[in-house]
N, CA, C, O and CB atoms as a CASP TS submission, in Angstrom:
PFRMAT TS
TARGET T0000
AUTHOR 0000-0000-0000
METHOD Language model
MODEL 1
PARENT N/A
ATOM      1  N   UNK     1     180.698 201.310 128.594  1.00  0.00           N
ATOM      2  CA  UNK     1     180.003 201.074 127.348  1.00  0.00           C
ATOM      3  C   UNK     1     181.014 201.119 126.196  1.00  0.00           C
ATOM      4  O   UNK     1     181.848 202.009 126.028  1.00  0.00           O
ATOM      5  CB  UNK     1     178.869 202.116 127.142  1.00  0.00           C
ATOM      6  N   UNK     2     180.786 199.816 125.266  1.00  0.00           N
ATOM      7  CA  UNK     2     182.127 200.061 124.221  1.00  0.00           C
ATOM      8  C   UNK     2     180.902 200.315 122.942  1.00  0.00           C
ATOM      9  O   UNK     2     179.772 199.850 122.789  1.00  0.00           O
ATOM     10  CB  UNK     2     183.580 198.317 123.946  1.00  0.00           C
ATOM     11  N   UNK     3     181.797 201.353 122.083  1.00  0.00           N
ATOM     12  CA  UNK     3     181.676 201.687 121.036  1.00  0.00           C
ATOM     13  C   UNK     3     181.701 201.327 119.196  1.00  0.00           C
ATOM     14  O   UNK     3     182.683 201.556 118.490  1.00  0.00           O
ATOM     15  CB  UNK     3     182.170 202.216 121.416  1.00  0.00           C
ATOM     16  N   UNK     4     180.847 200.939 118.869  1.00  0.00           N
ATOM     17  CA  UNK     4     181.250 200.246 117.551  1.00  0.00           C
ATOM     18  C   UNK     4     181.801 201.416 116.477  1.00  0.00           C
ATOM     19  O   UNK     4     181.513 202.611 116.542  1.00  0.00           O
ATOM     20  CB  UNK     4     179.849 199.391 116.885  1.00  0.00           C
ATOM     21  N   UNK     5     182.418 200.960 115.758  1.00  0.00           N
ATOM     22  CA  UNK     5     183.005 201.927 114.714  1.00  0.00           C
ATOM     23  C   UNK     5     183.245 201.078 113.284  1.00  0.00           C
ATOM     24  O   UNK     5     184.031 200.166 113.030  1.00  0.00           O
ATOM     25  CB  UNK     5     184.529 202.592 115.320  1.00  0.00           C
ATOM     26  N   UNK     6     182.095 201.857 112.337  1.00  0.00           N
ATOM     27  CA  UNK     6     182.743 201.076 110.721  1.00  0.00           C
ATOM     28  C   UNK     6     183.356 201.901 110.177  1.00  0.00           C
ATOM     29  O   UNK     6     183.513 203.054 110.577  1.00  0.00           O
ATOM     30  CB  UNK     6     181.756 200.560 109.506  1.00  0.00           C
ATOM     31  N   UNK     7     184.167 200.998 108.320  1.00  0.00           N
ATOM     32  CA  UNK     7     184.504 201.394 108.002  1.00  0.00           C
ATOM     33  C   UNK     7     184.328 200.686 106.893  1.00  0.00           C
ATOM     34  O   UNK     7     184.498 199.467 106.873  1.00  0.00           O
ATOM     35  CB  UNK     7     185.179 201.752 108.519  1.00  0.00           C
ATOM     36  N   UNK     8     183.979 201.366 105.884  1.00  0.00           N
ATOM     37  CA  UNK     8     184.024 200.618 104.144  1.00  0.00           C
ATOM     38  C   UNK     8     184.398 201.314 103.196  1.00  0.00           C
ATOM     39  O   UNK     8     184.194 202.522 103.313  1.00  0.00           O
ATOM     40  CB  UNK     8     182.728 200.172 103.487  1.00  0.00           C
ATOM     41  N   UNK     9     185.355 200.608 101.395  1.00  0.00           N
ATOM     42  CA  UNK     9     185.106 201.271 101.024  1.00  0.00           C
ATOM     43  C   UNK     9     184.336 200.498  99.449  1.00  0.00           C
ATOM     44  O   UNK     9     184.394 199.273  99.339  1.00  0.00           O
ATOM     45  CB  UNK     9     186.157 202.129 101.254  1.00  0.00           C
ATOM     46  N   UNK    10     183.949 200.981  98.811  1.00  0.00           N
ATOM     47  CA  UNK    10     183.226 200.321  97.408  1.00  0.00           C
ATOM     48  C   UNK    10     183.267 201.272  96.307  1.00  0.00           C
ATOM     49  O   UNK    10     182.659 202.339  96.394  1.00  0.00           O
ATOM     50  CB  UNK    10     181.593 199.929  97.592  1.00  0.00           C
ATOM     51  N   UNK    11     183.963 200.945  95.247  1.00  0.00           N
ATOM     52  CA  UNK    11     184.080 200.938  94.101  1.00  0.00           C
ATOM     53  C   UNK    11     182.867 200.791  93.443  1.00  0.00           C
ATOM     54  O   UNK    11     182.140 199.807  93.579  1.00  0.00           O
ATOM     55  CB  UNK    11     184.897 200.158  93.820  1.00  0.00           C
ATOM     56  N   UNK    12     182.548 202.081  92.484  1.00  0.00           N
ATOM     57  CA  UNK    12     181.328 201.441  91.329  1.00  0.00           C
ATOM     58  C   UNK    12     181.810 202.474  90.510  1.00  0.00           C
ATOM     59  O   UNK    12     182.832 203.109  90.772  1.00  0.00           O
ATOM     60  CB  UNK    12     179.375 201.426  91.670  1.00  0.00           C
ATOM     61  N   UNK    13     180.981 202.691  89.356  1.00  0.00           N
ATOM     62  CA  UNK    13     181.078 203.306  87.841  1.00  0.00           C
ATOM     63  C   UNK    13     180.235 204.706  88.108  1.00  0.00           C
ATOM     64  O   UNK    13     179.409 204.629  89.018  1.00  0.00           O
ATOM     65  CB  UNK    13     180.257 202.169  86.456  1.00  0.00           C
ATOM     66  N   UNK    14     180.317 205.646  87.601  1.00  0.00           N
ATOM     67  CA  UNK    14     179.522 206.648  88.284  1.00  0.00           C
ATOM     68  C   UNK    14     178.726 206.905  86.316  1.00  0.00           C
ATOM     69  O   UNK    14     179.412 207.511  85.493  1.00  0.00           O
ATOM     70  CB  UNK    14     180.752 208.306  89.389  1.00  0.00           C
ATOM     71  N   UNK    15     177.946 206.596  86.095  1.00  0.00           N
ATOM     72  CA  UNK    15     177.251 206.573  85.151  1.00  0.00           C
ATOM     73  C   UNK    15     176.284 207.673  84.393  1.00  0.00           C
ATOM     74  O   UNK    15     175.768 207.601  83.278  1.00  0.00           O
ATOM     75  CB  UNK    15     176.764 205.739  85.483  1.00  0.00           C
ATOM     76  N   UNK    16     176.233 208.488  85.167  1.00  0.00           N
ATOM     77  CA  UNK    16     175.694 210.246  85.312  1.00  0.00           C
ATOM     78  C   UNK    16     176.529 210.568  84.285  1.00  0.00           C
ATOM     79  O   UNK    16     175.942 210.971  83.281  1.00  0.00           O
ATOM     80  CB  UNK    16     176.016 211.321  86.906  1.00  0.00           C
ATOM     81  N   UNK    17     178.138 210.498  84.205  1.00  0.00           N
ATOM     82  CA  UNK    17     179.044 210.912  84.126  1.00  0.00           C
ATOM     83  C   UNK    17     179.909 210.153  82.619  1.00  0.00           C
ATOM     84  O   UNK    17     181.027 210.228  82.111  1.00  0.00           O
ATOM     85  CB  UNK    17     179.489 210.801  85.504  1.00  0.00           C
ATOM     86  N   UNK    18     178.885 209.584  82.403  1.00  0.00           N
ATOM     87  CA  UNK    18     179.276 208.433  81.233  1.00  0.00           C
ATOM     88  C   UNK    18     179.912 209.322  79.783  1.00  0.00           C
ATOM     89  O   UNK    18     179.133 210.156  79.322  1.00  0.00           O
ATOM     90  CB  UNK    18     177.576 207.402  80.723  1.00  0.00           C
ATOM     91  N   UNK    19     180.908 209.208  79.266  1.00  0.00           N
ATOM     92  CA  UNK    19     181.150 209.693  77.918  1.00  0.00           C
ATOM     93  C   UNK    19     181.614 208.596  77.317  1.00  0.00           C
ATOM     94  O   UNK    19     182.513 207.884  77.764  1.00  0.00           O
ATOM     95  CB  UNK    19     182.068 210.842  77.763  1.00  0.00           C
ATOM     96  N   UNK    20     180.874 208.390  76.043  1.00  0.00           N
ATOM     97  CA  UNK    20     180.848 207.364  75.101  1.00  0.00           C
ATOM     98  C   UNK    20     180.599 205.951  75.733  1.00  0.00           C
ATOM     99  O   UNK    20     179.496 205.607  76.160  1.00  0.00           O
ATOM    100  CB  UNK    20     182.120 207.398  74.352  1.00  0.00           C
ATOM    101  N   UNK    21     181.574 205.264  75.753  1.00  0.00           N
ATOM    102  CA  UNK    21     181.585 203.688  76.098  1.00  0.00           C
ATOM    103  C   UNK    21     182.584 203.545  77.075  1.00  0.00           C
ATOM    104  O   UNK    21     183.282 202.537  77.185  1.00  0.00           O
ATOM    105  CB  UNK    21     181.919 202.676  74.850  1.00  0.00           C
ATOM    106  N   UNK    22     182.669 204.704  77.898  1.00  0.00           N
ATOM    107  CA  UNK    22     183.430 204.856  79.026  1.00  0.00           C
ATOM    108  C   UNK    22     183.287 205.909  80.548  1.00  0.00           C
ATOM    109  O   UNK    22     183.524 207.114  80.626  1.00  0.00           O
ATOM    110  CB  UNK    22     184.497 205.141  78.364  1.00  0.00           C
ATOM    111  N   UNK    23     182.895 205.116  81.474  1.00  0.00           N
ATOM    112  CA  UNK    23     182.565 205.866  82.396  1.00  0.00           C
ATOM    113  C   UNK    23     183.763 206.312  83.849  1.00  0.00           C
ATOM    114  O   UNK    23     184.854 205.745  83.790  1.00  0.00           O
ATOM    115  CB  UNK    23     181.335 205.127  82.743  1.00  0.00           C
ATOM    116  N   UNK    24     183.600 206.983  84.691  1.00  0.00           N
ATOM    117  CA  UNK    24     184.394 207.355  85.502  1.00  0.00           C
ATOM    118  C   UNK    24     184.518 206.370  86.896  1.00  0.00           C
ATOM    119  O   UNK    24     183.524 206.607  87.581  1.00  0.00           O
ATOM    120  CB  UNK    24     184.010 208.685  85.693  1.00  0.00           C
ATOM    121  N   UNK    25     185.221 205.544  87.430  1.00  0.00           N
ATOM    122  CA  UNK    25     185.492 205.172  88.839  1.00  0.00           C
ATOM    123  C   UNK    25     185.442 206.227  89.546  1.00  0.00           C
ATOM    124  O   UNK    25     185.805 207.398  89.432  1.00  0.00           O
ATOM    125  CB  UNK    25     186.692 204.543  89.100  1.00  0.00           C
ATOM    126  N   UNK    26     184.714 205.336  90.606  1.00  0.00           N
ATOM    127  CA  UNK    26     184.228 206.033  92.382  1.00  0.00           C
ATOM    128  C   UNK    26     184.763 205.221  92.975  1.00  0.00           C
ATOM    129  O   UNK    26     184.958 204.045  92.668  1.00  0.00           O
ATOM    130  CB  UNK    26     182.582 206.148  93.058  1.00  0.00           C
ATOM    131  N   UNK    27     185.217 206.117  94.423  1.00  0.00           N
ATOM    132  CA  UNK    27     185.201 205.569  95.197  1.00  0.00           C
ATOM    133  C   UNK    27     183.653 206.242  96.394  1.00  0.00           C
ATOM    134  O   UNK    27     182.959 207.251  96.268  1.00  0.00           O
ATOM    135  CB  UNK    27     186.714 205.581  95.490  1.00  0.00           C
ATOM    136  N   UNK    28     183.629 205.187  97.408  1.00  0.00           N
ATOM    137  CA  UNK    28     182.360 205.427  98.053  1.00  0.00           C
ATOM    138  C   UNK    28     182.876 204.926  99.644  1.00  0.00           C
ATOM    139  O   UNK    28     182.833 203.766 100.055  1.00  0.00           O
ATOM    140  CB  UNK    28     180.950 204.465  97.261  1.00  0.00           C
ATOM    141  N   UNK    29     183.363 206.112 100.398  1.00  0.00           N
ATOM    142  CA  UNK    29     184.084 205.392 101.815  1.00  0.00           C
ATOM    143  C   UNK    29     182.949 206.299 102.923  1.00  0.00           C
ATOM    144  O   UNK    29     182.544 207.456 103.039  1.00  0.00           O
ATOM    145  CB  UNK    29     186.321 205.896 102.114  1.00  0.00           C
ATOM    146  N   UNK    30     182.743 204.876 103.658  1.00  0.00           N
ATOM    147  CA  UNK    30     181.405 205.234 104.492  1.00  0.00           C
ATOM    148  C   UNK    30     182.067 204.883 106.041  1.00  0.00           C
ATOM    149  O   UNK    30     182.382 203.757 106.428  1.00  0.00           O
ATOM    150  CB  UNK    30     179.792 204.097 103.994  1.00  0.00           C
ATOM    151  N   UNK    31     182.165 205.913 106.666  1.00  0.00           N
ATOM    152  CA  UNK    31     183.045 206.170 108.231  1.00  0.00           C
ATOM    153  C   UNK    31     181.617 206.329 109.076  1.00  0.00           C
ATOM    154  O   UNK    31     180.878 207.310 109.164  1.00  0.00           O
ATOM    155  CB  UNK    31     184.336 207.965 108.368  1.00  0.00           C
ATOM    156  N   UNK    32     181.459 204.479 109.897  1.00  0.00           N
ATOM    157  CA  UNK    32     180.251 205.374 110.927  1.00  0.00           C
ATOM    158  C   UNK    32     178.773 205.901 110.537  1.00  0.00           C
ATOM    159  O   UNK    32     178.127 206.673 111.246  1.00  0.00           O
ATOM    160  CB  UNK    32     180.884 206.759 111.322  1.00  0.00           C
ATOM    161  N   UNK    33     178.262 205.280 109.095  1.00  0.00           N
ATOM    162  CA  UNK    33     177.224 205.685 108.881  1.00  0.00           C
ATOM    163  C   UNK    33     177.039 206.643 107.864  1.00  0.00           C
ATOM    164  O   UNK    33     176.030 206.739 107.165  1.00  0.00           O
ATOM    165  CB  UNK    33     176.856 205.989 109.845  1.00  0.00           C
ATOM    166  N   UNK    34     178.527 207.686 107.779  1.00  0.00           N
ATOM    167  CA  UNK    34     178.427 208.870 107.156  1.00  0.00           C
ATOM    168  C   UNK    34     179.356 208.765 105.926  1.00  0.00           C
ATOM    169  O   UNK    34     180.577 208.627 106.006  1.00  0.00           O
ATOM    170  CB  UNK    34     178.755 210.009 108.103  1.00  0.00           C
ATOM    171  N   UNK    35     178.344 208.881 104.285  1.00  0.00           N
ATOM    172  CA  UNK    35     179.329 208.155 103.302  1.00  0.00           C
ATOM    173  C   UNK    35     180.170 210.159 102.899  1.00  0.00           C
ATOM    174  O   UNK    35     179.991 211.335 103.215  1.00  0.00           O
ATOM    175  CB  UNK    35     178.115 206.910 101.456  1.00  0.00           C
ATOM    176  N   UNK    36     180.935 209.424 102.167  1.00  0.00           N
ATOM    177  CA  UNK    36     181.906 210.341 100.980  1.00  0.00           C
ATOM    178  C   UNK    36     182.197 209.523  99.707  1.00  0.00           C
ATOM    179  O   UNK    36     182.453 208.331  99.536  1.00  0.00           O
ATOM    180  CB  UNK    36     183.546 210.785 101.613  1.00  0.00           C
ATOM    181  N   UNK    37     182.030 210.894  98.616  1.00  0.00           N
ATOM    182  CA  UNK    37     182.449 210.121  97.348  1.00  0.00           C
ATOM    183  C   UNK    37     183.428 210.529  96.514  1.00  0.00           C
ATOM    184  O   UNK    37     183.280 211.628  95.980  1.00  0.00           O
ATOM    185  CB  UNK    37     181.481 209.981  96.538  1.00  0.00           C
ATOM    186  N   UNK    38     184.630 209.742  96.224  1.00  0.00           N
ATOM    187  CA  UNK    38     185.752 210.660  95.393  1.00  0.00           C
ATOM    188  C   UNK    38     185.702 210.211  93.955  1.00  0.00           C
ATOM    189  O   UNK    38     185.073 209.205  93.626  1.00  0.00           O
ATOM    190  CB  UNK    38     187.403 210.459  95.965  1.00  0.00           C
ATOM    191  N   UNK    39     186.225 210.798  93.284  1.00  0.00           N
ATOM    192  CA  UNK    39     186.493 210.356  92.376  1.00  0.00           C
ATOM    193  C   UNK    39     188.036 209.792  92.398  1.00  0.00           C
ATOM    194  O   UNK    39     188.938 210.196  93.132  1.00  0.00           O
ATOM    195  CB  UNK    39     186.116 211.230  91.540  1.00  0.00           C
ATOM    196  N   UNK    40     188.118 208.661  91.313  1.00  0.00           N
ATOM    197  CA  UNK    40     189.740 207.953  91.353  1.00  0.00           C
ATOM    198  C   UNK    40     190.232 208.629  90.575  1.00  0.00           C
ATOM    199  O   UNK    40     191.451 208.554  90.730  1.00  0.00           O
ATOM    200  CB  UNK    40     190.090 206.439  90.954  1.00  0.00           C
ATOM    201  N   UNK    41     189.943 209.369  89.678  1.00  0.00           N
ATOM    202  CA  UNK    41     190.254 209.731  88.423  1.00  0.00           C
ATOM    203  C   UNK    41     190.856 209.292  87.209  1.00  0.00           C
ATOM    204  O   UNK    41     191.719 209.912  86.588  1.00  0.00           O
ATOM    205  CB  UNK    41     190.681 210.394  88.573  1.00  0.00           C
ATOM    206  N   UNK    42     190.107 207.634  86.745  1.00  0.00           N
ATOM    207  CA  UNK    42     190.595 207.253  86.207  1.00  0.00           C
ATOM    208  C   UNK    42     189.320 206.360  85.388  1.00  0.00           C
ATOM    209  O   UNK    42     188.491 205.760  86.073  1.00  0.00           O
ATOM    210  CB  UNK    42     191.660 206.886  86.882  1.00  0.00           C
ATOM    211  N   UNK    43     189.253 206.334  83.952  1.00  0.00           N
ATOM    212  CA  UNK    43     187.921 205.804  83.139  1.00  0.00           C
ATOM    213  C   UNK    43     188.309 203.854  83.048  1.00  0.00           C
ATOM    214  O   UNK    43     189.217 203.067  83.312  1.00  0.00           O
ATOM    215  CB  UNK    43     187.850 206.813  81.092  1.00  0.00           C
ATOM    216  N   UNK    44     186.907 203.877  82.488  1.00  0.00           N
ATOM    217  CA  UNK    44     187.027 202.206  82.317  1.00  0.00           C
ATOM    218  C   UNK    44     185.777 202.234  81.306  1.00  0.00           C
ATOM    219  O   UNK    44     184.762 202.921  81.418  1.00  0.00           O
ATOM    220  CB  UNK    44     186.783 201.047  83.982  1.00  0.00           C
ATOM    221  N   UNK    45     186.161 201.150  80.105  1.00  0.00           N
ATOM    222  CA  UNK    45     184.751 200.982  79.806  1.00  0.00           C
ATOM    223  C   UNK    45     183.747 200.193  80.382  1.00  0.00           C
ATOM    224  O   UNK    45     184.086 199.351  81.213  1.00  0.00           O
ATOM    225  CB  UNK    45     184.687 200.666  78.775  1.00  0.00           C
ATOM    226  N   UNK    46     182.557 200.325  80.077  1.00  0.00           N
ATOM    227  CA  UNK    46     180.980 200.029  80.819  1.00  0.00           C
ATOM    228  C   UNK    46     181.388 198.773  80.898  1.00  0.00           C
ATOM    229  O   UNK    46     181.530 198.334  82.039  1.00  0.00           O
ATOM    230  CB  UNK    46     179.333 200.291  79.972  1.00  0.00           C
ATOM    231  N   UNK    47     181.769 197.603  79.412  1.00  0.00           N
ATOM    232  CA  UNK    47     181.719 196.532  79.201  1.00  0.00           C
ATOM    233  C   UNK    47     182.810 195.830  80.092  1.00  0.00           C
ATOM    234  O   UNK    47     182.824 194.640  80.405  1.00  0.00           O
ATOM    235  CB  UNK    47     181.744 196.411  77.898  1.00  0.00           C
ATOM    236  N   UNK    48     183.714 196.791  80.435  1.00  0.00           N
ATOM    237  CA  UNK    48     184.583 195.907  81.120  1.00  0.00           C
ATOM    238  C   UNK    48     184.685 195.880  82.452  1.00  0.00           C
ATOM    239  O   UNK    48     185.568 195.190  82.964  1.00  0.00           O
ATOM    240  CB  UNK    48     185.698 196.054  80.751  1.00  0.00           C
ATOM    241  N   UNK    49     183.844 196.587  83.199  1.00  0.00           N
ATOM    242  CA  UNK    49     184.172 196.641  84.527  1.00  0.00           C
ATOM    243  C   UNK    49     182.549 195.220  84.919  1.00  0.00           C
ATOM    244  O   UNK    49     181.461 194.977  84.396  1.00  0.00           O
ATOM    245  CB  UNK    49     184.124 198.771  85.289  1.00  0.00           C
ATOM    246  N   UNK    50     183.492 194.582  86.314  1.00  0.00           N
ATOM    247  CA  UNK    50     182.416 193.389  86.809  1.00  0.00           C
ATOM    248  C   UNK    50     181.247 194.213  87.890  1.00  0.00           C
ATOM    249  O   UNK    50     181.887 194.298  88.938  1.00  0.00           O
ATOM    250  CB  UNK    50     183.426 191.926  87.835  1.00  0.00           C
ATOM    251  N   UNK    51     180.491 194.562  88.026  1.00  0.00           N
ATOM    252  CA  UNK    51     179.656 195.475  89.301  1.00  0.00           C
ATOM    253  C   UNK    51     179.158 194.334  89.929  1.00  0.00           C
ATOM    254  O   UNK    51     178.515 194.723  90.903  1.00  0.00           O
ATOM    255  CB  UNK    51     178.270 196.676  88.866  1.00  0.00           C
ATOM    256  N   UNK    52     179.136 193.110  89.852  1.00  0.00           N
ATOM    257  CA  UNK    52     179.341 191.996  91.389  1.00  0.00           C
ATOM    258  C   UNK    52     180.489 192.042  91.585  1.00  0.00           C
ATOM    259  O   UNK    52     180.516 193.235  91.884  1.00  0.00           O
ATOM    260  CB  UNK    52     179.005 190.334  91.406  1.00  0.00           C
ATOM    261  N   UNK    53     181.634 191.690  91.682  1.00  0.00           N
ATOM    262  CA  UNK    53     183.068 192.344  92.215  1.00  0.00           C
ATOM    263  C   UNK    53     183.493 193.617  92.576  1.00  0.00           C
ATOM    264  O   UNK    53     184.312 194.004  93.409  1.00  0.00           O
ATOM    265  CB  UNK    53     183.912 192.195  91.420  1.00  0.00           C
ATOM    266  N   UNK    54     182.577 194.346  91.568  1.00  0.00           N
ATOM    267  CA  UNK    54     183.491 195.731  91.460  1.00  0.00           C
ATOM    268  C   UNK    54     184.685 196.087  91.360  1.00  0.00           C
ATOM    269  O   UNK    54     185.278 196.887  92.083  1.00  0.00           O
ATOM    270  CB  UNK    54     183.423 196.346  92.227  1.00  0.00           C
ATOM    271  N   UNK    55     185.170 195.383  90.269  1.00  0.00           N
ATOM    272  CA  UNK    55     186.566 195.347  89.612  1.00  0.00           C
ATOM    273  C   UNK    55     186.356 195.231  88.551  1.00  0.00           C
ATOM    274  O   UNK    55     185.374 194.773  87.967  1.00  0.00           O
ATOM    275  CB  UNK    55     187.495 194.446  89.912  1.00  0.00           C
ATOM    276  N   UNK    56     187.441 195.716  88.142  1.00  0.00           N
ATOM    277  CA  UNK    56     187.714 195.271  86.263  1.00  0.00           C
ATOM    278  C   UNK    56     187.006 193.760  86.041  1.00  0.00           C
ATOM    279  O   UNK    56     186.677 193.145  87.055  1.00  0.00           O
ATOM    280  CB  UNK    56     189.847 195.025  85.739  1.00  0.00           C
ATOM    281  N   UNK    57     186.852 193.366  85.174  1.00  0.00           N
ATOM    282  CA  UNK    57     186.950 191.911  84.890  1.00  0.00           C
ATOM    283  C   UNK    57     188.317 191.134  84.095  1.00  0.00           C
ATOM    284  O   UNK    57     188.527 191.330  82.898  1.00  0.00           O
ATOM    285  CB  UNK    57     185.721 191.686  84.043  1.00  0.00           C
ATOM    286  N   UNK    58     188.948 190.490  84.700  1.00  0.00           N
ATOM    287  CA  UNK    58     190.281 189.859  84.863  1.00  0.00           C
ATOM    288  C   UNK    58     190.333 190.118  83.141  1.00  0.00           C
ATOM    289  O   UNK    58     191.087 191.000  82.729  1.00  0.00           O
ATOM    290  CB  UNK    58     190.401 188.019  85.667  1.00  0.00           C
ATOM    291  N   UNK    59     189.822 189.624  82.534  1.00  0.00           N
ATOM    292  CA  UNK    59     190.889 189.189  81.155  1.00  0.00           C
ATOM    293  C   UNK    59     190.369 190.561  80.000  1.00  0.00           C
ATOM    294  O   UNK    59     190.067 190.258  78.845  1.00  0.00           O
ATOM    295  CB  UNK    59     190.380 187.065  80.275  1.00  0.00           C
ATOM    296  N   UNK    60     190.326 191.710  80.361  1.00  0.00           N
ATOM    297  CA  UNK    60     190.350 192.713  79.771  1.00  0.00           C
ATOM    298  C   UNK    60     191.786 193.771  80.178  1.00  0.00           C
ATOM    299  O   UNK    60     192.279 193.894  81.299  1.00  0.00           O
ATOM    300  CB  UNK    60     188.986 193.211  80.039  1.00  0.00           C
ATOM    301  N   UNK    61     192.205 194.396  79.000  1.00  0.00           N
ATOM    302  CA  UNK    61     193.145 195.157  78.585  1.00  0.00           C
ATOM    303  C   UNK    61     193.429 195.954  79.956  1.00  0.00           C
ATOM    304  O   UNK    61     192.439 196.642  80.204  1.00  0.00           O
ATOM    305  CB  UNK    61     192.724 195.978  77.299  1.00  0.00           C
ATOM    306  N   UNK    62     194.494 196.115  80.997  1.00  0.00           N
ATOM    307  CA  UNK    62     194.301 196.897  81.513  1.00  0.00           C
ATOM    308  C   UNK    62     194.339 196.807  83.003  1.00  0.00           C
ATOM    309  O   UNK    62     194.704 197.513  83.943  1.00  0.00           O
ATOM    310  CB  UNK    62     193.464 197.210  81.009  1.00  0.00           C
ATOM    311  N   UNK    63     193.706 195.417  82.774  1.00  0.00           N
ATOM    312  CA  UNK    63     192.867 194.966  84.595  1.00  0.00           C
ATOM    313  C   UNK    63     193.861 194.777  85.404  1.00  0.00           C
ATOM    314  O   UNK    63     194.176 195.530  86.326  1.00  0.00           O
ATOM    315  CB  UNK    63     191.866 193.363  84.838  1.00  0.00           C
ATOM    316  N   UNK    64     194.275 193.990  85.163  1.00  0.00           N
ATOM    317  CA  UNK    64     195.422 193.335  86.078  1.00  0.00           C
ATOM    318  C   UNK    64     196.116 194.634  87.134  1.00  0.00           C
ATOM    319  O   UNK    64     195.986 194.700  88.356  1.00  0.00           O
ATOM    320  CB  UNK    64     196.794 192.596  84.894  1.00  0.00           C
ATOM    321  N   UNK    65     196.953 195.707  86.139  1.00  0.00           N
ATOM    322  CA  UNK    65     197.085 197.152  86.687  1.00  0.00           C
ATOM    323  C   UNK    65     196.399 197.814  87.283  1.00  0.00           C
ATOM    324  O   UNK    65     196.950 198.283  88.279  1.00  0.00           O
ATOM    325  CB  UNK    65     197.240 197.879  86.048  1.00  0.00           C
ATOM    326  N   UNK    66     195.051 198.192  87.094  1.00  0.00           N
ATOM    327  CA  UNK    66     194.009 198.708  87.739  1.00  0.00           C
ATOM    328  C   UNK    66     193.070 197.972  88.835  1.00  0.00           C
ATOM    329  O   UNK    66     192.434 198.573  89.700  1.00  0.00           O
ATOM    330  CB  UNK    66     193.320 199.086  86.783  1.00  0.00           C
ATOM    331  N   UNK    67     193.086 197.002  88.708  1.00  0.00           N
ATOM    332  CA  UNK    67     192.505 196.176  89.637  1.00  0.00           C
ATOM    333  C   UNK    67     193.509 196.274  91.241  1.00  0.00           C
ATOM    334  O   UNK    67     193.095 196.511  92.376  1.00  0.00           O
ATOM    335  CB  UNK    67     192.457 194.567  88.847  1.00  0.00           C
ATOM    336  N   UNK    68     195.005 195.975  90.739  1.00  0.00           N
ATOM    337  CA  UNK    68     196.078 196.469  91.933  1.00  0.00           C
ATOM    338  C   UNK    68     195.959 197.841  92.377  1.00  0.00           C
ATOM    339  O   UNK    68     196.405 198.258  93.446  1.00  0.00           O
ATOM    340  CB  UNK    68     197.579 196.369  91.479  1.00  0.00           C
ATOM    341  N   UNK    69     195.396 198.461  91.594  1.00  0.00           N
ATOM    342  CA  UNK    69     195.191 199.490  92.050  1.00  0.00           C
ATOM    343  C   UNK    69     194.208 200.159  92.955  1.00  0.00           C
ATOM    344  O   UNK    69     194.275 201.144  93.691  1.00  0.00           O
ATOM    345  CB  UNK    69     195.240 199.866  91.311  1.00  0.00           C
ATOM    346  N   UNK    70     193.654 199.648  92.779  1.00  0.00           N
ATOM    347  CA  UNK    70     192.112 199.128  93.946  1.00  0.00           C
ATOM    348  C   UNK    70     192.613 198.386  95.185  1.00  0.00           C
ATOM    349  O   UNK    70     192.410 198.804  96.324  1.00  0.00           O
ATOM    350  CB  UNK    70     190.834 197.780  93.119  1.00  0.00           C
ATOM    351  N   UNK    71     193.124 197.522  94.967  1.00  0.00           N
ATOM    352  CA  UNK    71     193.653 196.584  95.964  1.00  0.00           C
ATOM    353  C   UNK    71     194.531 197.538  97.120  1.00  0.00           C
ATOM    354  O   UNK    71     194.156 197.285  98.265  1.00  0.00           O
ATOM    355  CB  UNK    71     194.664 195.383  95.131  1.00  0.00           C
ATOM    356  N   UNK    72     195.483 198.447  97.054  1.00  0.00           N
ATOM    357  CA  UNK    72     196.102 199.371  97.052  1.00  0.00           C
ATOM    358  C   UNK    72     195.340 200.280  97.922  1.00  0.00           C
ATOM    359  O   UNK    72     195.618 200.480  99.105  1.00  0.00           O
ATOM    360  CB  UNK    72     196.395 199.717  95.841  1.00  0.00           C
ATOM    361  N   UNK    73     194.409 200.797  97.308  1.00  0.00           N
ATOM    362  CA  UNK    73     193.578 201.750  98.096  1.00  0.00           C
ATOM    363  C   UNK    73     192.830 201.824  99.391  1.00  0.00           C
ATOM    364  O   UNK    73     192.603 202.592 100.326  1.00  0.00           O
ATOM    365  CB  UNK    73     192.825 201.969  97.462  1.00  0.00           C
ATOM    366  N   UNK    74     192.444 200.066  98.751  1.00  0.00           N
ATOM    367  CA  UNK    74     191.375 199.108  99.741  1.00  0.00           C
ATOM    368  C   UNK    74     192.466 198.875 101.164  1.00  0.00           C
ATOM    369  O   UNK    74     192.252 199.151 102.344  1.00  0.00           O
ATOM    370  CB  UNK    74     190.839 197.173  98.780  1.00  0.00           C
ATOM    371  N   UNK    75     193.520 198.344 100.599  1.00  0.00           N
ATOM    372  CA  UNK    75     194.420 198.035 102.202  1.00  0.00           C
ATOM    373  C   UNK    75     195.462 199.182 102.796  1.00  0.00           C
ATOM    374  O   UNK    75     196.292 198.703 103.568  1.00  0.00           O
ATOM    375  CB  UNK    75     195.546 196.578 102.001  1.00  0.00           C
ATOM    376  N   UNK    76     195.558 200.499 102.589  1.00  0.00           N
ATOM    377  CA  UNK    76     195.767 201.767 103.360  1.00  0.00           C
ATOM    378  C   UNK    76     194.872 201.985 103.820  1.00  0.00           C
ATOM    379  O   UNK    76     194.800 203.175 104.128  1.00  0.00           O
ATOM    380  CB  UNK    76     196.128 202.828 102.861  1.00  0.00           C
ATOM    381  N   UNK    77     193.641 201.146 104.187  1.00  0.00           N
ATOM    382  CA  UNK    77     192.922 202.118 105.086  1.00  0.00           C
ATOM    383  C   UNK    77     193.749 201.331 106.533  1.00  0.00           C
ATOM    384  O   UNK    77     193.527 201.745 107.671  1.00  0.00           O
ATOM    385  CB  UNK    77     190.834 202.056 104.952  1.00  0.00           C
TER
END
């Protein structure tokens, strides 16, 4: 019998957590059914992050850097 095994991870805004016009990045890595949530420790404003991508949105201050930075995270697993 073979065994399936997932693995994901997804980026969103954690909004609980909102100060001013700037909220905190999550990460959300789900092993097998069973999630965990970190924090990246790093803010973005509301307006600028895309939540269908879940990335920055390209032509704001910032993105280009942080977006690699995601990218980064996403392919060490």
């Amino acid at each position: 019998m073979q065994t399936s095994k997932t693995f994901s991870i997804h980026f969103w805004l954690n909004l609980a957590k909102k100060k001013g016009n700037s909220a905190p990045i999550y990460a959300r890595i789900t092993v097998n059914g069973k999630r965990a949530e970190i924090s990246l420790k790093r803010d973005i404003l509301v307006t600028y992050w895309d939540t269908k991508s879940k990335r920055a949105k390209p032509r704001t201050p910032g993105a280009k850097m942080l977006n690699a930075y995601l990218d980064v995270l996403v392919f060490c697993k």
